[in-house]
C-alpha positions as CSV (number, residue, x, y, z in Angstrom):
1,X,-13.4,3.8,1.8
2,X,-10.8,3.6,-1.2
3,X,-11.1,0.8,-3.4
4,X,-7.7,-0.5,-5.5
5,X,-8.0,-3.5,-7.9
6,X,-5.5,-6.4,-8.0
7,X,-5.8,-9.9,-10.0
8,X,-5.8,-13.3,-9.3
9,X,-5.8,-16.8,-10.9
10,X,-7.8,-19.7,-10.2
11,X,-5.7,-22.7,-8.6
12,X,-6.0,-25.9,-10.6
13,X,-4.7,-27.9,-7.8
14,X,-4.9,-27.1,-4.1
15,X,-2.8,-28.8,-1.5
16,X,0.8,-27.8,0.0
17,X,3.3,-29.5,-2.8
18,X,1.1,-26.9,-5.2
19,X,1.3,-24.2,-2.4
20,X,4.8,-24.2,-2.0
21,X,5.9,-24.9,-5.9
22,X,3.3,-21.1,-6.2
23,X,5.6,-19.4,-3.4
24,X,8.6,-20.0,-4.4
25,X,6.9,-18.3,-7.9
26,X,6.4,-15.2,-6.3
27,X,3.0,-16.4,-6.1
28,X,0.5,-16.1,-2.9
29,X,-2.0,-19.0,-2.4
30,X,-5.6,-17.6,-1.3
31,X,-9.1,-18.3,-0.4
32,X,-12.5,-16.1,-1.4
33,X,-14.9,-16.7,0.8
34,X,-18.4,-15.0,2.2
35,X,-20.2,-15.4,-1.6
36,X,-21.5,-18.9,-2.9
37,X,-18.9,-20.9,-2.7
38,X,-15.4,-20.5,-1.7
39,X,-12.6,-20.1,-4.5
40,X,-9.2,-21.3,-4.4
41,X,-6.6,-18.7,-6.5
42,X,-3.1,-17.4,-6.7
43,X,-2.5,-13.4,-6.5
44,X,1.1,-11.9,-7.4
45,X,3.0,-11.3,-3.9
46,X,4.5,-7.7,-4.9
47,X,1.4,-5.9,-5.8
48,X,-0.4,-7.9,-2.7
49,X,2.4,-6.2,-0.4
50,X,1.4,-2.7,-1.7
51,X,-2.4,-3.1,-0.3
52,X,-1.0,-5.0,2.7
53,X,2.6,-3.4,4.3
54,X,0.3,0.2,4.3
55,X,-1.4,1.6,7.0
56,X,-4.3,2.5,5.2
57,X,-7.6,0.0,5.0
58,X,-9.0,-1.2,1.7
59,X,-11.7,-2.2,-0.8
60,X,-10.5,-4.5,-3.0
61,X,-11.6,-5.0,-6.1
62,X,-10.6,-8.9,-7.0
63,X,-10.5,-10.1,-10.7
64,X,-10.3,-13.3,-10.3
65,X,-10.4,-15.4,-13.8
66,X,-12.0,-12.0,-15.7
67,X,-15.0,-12.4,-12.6
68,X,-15.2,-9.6,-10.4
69,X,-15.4,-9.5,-6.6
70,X,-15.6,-6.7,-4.0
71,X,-13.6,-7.9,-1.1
72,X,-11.5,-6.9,2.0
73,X,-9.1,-9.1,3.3
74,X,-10.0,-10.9,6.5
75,X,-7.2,-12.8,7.4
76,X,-3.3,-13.1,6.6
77,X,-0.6,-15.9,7.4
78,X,3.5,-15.3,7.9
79,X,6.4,-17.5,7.5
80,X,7.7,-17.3,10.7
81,X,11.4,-16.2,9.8
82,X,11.0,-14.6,6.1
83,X,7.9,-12.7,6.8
84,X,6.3,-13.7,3.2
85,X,3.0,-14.5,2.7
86,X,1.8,-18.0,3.4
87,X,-1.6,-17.6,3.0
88,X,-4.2,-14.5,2.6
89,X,-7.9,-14.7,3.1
90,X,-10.2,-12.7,1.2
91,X,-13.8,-12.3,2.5
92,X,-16.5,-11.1,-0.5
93,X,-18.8,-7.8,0.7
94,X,-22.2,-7.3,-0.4
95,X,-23.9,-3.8,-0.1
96,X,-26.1,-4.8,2.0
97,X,-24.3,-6.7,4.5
98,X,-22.7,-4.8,7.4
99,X,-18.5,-5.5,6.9
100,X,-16.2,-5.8,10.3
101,X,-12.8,-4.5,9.2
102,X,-10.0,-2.3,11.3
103,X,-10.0,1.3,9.9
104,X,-6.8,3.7,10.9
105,X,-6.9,6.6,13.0
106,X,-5.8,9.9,12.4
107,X,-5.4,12.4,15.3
108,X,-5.7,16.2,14.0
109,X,-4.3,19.3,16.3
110,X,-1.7,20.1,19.2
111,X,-2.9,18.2,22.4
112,X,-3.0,21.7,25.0
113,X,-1.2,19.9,27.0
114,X,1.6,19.2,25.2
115,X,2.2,23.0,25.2
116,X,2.2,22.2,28.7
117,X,5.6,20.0,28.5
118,X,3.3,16.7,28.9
119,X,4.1,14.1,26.1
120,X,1.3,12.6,23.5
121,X,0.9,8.8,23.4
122,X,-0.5,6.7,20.6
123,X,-1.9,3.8,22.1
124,X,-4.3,2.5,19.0
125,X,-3.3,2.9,15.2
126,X,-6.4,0.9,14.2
127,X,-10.1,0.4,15.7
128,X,-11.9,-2.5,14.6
129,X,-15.4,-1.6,13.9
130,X,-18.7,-2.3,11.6
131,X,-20.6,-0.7,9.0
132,X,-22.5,-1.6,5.7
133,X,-19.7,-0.5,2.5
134,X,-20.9,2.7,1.5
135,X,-20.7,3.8,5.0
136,X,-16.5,2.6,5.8
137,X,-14.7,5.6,6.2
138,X,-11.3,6.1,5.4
139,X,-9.9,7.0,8.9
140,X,-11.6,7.7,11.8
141,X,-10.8,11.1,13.0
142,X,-9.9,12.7,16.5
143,X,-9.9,15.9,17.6
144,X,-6.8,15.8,19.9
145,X,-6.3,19.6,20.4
146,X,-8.2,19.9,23.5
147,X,-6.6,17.0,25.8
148,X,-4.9,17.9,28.6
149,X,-2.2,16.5,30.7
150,X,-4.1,13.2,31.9
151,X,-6.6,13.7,29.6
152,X,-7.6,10.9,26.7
153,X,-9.3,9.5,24.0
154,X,-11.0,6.0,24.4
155,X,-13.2,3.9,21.9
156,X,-16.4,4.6,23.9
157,X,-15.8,8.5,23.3
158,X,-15.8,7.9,19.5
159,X,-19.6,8.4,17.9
160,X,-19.6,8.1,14.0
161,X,-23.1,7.7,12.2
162,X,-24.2,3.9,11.4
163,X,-20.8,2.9,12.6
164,X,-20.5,0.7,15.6
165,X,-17.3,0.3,17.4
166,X,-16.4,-3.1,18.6
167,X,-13.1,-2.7,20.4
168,X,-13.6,-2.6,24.2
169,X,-15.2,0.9,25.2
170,X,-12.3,1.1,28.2
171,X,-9.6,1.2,25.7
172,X,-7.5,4.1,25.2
173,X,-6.9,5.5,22.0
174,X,-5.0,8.5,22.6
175,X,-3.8,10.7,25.5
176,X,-1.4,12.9,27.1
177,X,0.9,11.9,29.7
178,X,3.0,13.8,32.1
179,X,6.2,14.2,31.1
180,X,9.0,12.5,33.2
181,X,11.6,15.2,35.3
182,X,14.7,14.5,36.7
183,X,14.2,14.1,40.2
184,X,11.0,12.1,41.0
185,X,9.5,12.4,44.3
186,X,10.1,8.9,46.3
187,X,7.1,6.9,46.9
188,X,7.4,4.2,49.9
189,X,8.0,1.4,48.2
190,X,9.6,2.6,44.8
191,X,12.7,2.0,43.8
192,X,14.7,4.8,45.0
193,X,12.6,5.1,48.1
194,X,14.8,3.1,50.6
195,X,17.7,5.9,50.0
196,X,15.4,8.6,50.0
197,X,14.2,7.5,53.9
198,X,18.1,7.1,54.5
199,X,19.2,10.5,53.8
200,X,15.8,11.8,55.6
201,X,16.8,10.0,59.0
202,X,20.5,10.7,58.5
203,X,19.3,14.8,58.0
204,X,17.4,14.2,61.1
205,X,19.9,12.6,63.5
206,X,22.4,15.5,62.4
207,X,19.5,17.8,63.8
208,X,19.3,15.9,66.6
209,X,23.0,15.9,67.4
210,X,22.9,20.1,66.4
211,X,20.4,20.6,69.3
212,X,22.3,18.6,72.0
213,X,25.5,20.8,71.1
């Protein structure tokens, strides 16, 4: 997995007058966690948003104070209305400890049935799984050229070496779908069923009254 570097600074004080007087610096308050002890520091918002607003999944290499810290980030809070950072966690990796962490996917080809007028459906940009660091991949990758109309993609079909997968196995990654036409065939009990019997027993007294004549 890609590692980028970004810089922090230890907070002096910690409590919410200090929290908010480091927002409205452009500041984010945030909390390392997962080594020792847990330290309290202050990361710039606009190089945070670079690693964050992405759809890609990072190693971070955290300077806090001129000490530094392999982490990933394992939690983040929102101002409800802005959208600005309120709070980031930070969770500190070791080599040998297996990391949970959401990794995008990448789907690669033509579906075969798309060829076939169905229509390709994304249900899953990330999967959540767990591996030790050297062993994170950048995406996880799926062959989508041979799914058919119906066909799909789910988290138990995905097998990566010393990776485990920890979304539900029943979940749906990817698929194909049949595209909608313009005249659907009514089902008892759809909408659009009710008229459908109408014009069907109106064609069939007209029969009716046909034969009499």
């Amino acid at each position: 997995m890609k590692t980028v570097s970004l810089s922090g600074s230890p907070r002096e004080n910690v409590g919410k007058k200090d929290a908010k007087k480091n927002r409205r610096e452009g500041k984010v308050p945030c909390v390392l966690y997962g080594g020792k002890e847990q330290i309290h520091f202050v990361v710039e918002e606009k190089p945070l948003k670079k690693i964050v607003y992405t759809p890609e999944s990072y190693i971070i290499s955290l300077n806090i104070g001129g000490k530094m810290h392999e982490t990933i980030i394992q939690d983040a809070q929102y101002h409800p209305v802005t959208d600005n950072f309120l709070h980031v966690d930070f969770l500190e990796i070791a080599p040998d400890k297996p990391v949970t962490i959401a990794v995008p996917v990448k789907a690669e080809g033509t579906p075969a049935g798309v060829l076939k007028g169905g229509r390709f459906i994304s249900k899953m940009r990330k999967v959540k799984i767990k591996a030790l660091p050297k062993d994170l991949p950048d995406h996880i990758h799926i062959d989508i050229s041979g799914l058919d109309i119906g066909d799909s993609v789910k988290v138990m079909d995905l097998k990566m070496e010393n990776i485990s997968f920890l979304d539900p196995p029943n979940s749906v990654i990817v698929g194909v779908r049949t595209a909608r036409t313009v005249v659907e065939e009514a089902v008892p009990g759809a909408p659009g069923a009710e008229g459908a019997a109408e014009v069907a027993a109106e064609g069939g007294e007209k029969k009716e009254a046909a034969k009499k004549e």
